[in-house]
C-alpha positions in Angstrom: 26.9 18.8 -66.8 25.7 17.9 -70.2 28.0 17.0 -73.1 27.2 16.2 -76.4 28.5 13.2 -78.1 30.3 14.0 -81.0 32.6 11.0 -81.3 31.1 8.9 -84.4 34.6 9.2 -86.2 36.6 8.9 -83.4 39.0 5.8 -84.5 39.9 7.4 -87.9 40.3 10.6 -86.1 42.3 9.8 -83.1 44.0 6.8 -84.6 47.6 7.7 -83.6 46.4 8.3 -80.3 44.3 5.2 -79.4 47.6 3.3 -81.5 49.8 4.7 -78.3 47.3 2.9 -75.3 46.7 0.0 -77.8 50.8 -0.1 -77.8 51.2 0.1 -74.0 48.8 -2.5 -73.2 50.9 -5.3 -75.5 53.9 -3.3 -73.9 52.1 -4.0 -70.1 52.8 -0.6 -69.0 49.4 -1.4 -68.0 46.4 -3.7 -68.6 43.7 -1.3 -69.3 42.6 2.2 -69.9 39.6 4.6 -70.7 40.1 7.7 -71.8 37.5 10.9 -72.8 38.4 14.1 -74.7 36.6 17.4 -74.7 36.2 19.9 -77.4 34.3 23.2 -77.1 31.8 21.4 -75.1 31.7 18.0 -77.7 32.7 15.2 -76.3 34.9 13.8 -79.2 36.4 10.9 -77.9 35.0 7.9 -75.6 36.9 4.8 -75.5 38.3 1.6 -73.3 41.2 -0.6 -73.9 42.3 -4.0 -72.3 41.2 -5.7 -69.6 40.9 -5.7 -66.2 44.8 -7.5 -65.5 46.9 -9.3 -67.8 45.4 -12.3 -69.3 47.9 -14.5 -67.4 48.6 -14.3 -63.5 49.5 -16.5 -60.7 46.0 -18.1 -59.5 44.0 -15.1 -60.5 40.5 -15.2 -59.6 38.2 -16.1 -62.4 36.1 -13.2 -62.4 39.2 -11.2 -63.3 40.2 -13.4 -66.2 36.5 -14.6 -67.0 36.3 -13.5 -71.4 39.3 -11.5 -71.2 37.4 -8.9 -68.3 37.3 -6.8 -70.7 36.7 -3.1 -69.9 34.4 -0.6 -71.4 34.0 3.3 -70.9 31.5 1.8 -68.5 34.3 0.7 -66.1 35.4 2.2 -63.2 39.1 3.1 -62.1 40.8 4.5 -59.1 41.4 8.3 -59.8 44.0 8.4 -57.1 45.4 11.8 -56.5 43.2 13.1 -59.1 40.8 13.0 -56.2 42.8 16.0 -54.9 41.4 17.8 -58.0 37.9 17.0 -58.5 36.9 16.0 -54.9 39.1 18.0 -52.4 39.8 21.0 -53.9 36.7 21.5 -55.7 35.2 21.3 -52.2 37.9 23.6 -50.9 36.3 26.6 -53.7 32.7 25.6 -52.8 33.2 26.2 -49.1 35.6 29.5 -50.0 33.0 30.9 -52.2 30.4 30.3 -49.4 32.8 32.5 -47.2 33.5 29.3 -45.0 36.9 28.9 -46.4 39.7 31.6 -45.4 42.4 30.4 -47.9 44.9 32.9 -45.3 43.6 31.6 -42.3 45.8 29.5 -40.2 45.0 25.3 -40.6 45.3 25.2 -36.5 41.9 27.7 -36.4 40.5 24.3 -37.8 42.7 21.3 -36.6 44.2 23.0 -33.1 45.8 19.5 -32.4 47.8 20.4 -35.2 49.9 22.6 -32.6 49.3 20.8 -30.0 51.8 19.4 -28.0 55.0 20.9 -30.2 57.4 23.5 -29.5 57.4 24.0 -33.6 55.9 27.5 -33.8 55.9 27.5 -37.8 53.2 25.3 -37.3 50.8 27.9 -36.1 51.6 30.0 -39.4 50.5 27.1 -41.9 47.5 28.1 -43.8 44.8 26.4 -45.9 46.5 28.2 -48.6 50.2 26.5 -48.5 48.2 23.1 -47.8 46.7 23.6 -51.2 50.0 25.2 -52.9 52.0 22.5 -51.0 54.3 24.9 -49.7 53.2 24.1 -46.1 56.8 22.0 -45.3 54.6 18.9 -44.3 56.3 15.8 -45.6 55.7 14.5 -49.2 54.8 11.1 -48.2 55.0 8.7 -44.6 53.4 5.5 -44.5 51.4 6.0 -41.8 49.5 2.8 -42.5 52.6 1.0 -41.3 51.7 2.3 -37.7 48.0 3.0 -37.3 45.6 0.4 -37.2 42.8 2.5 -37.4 41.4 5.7 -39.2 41.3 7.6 -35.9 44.9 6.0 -35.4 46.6 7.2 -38.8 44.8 10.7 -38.5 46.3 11.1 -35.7 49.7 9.9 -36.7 49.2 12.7 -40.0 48.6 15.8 -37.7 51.8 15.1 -35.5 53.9 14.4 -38.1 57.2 16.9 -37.7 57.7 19.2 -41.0 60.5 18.6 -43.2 60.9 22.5 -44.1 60.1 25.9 -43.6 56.5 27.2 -44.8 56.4 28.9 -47.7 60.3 28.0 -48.5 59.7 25.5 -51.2 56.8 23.5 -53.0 57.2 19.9 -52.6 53.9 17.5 -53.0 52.2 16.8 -49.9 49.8 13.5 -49.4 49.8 14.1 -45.6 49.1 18.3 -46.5 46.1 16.9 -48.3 45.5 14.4 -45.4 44.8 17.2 -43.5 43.1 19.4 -45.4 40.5 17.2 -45.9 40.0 16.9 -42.1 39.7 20.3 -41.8 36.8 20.7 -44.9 35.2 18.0 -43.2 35.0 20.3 -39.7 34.0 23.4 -41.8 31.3 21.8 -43.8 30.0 20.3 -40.6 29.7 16.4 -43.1 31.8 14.0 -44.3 33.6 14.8 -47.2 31.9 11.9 -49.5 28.5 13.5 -48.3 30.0 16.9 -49.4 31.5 16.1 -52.7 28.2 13.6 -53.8 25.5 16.6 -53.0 27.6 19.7 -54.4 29.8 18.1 -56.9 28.7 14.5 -58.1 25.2 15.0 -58.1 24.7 19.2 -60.0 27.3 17.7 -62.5 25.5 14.4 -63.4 28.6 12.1 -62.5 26.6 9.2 -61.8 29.3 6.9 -61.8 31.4 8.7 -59.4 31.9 7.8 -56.1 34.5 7.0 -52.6 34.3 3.3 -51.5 32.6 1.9 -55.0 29.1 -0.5 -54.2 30.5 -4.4 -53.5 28.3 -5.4 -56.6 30.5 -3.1 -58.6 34.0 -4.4 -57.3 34.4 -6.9 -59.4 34.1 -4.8 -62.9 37.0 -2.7 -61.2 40.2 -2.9 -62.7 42.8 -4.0 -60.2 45.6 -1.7 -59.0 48.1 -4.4 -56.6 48.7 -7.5 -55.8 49.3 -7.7 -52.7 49.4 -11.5 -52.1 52.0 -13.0 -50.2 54.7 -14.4 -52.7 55.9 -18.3 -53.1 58.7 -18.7 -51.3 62.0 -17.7 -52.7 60.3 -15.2 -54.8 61.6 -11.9 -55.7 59.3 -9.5 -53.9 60.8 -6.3 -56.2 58.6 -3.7 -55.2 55.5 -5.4 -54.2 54.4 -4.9 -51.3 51.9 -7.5 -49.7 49.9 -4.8 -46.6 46.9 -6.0 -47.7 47.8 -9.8 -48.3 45.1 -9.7 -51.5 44.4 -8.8 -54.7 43.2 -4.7 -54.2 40.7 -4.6 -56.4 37.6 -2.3 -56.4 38.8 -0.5 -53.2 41.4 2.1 -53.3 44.9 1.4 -53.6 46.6 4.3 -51.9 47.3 2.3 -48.5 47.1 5.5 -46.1 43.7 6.3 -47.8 42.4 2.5 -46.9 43.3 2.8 -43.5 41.4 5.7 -43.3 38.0 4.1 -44.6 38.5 4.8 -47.9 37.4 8.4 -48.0 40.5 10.8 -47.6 41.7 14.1 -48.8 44.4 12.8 -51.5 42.7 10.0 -52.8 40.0 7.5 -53.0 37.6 8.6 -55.6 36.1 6.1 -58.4 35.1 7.3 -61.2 34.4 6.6 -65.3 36.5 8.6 -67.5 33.3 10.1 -69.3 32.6 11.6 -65.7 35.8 13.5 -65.0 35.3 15.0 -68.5 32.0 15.9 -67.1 33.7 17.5 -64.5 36.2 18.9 -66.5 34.1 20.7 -68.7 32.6 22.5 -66.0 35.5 24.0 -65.0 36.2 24.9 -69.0 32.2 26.8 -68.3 34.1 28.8 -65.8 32.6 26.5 -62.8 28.9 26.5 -63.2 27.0 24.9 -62.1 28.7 24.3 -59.0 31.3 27.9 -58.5 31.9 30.9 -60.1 33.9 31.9 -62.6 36.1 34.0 -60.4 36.4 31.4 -58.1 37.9 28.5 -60.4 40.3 31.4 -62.0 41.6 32.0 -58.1 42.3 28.3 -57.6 44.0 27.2 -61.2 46.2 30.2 -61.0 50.2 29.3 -60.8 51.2 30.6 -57.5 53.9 33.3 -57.4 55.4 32.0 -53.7 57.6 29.8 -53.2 60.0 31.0 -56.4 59.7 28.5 -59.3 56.6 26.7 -58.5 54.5 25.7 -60.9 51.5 24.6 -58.4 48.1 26.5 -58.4 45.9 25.7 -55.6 45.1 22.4 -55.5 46.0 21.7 -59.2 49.5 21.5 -61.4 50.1 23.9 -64.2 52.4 22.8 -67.1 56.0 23.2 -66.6 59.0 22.0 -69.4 59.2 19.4 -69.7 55.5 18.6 -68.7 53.3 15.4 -68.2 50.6 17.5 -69.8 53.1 17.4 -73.0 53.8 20.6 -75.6 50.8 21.7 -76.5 48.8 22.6 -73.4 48.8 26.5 -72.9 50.7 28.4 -69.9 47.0 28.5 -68.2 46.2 25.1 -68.3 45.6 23.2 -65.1 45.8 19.7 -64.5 46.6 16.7 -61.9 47.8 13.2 -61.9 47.5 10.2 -60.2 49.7 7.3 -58.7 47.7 4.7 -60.2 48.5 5.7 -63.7 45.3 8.1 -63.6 45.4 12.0 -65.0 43.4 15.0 -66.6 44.5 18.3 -67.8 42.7 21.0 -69.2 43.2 24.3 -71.4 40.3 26.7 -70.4 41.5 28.8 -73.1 40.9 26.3 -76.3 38.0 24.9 -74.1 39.8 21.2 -74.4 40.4 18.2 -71.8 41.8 15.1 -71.6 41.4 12.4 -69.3 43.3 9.5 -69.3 43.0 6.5 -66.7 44.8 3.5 -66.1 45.5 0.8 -63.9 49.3 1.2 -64.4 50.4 0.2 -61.1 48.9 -3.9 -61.5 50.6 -6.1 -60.2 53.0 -3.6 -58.5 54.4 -0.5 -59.0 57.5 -0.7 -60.5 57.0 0.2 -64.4 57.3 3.4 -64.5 57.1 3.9 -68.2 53.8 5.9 -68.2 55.7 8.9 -67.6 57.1 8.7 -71.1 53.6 7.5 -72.3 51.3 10.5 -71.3 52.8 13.4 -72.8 52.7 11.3 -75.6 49.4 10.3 -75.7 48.5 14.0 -75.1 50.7 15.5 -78.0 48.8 13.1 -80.4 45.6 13.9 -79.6 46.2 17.5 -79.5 47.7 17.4 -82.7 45.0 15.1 -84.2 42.1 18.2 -82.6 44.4 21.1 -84.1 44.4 19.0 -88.2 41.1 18.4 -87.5 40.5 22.5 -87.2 
């Protein structure tokens, strides 16, 4: 996907913008970002901030603190969820298109141990659908990692999981629905799904610098997402937690995704932030050259069932008061990620944002980049609309 660089004047023009990240790094919401902005196919603004972790740490490794670790737009950062966006459910609309995909069809025509050995007959009534609306009734979140010691072991653990409500009764965010889903995509595509996404999605699009499992040589330019060391004794442990006892760094931090090798359907994907708005303006394009135009309008539509929802399939849709912030239209469509990752995009005034961080270094309790992004979005929404 080409874009033309169009961001000469970006400093002066997104000043109040870039002040916001520059704030939240001296803030340490987080140590570093990159973010990219589309405009009617321009990209208009391309730019890091911070470094790899804080400049001071307990017995950080040097190449981590070695001149600041500076980032660039270069960089690398775990997308998290947003994997469910451009990996998962983009492969979800390829396959659909293809007439592989039956969004009505029931997830056990796919996964039959998914009804295997229960008496629970909602199960059989689950479609690929509710997995992507997450309205299936699977549980938000289990940390399966806790129990499995392999990726055959957790998957396994996912598929037998009991639901915590009805199908179709309400929309709550499902992990282990995206678990799944991307188990199933795998079976239908006959590949894994890393194979999948790189051939139809990475590769037509030009992300070069997209990828599951990031090369070892490229780990270290990474910026870290947990310390998972084990603390000094007496320490207060807060909400660290110390699975991996090391610095996670250049491998993804989701711990359910890591136990399953790294590739999984809600997260694991690496990317740089100028490649999601690669991404992102195909989907402004209306999908090309990857899906049609009918097909991405089918998937970023706000679903009508369950009442209230303001999930399309596989993506978010603004809802008051929204991460996306107040000026995205009623059609835009967007995701976030745990790690302090997003993008949203308005089809409509052909626009995106994407916005990455490494918010959860050392550990994830700061929470403040929920007050941070719709900010960050307002101000460069308003600095695109007095620019016009």
């Amino acid at each position: 996907m080409y874009l033309i660089h169009d961001f000469e004047s970006q400093d002066e023009r997104f000043r109040r913008a870039f002040s916001i990240l520059e704030n939240a790094i001296q803030d340490r919401i987080f140590p570093a970002a990159s973010i990219a902005v589309t405009h009617k196919g321009r990209l208009v603004a391309r730019k890091a901030f911070g470094s790899l972790v804080y400049s001071e740490g307990r017995g950080l490794p040097e190449n981590l603190l070695r001149g600041g670790a500076k980032v660039t737009s270069e960089t690398l950062f775990d997308l998290a969820s947003v994997s469910k966006a451009v990996a998962t459910t983009t492969a979800a609309m390829i396959l659909h298109e293809r007439g592989l995909l039956d969004l009505e069809a029931p997830l056990a025509g796919v996964l039959p141990e998914f009804v295997a050995e229960t008496n629970d007959r909602r199960r059989s009534s689950i479609t690929f659908r509710m997995l992507l609306a997450h309205s299936s009734g699977l549980p938000a979140y289990e940390k399966l990692f806790l129990q499995a010691n392999s990726a055959e072991e957790l998957m396994n653990a996912a598929t037998r999981l009991p639901l915590a409500a009805d199908p179709e009764t309400r929309a709550e965010y499902s992990d282990i629905g995206f678990i799944l889903l991307g188990a199933a995509l795998e079976r239908i595509a006959g590949e894994p799904l890393a194979n999948f996404c790189q051939r139809e999605i990475f590769g037509p699009l030009s992300m070069t610098r997209t990828a599951f499992n990031p090369a070892t040589d490229l780990r270290g330019q990474i910026p870290a997402t947990a310390d998972e060391r084990e603390l000094p004794a007496g320490a207060a442990s807060g909400k660290r937690s110390t699975f991996r006892r090391q610095i996670v760094q250049g491998y993804v931090q989701d711990e359910n995704a890591f136990v399953l090798g790294g590739v999984a359907g809600h997260a694991g994907l690496f990317a740089t932030a100028e490649d999601v708005a690669r991404f992102a303006q195909a989907m402004i394009a209306g999908g090309a050259p990857i899906v049609g135009r009918e097909t991405v309008a089918l998937f970023t539509r706000r679903q009508s069932h369950p009442p209230g929802t303001s999930r399309a399939l596989g993506w978010d849709t603004p809802s008051a008061p929204s991460q996306s912030g107040r000026y995205f239209g009623p059609r835009s469509f967007g995701h976030l990620g745990y790690t302090g990752t997003s993008l949203w995009i308005d089809s409509e005034r052909e626009i995106s944002i994407t916005l990455l961080t490494n918010r959860t270094w050392p550990d994830c309790s700061n929470q403040a980049i929920k007050q941070l992004r719709p900010a960050f979005h307002d101000a460069v929404m308003e600095s695109i609309d007095s620019s016009h």
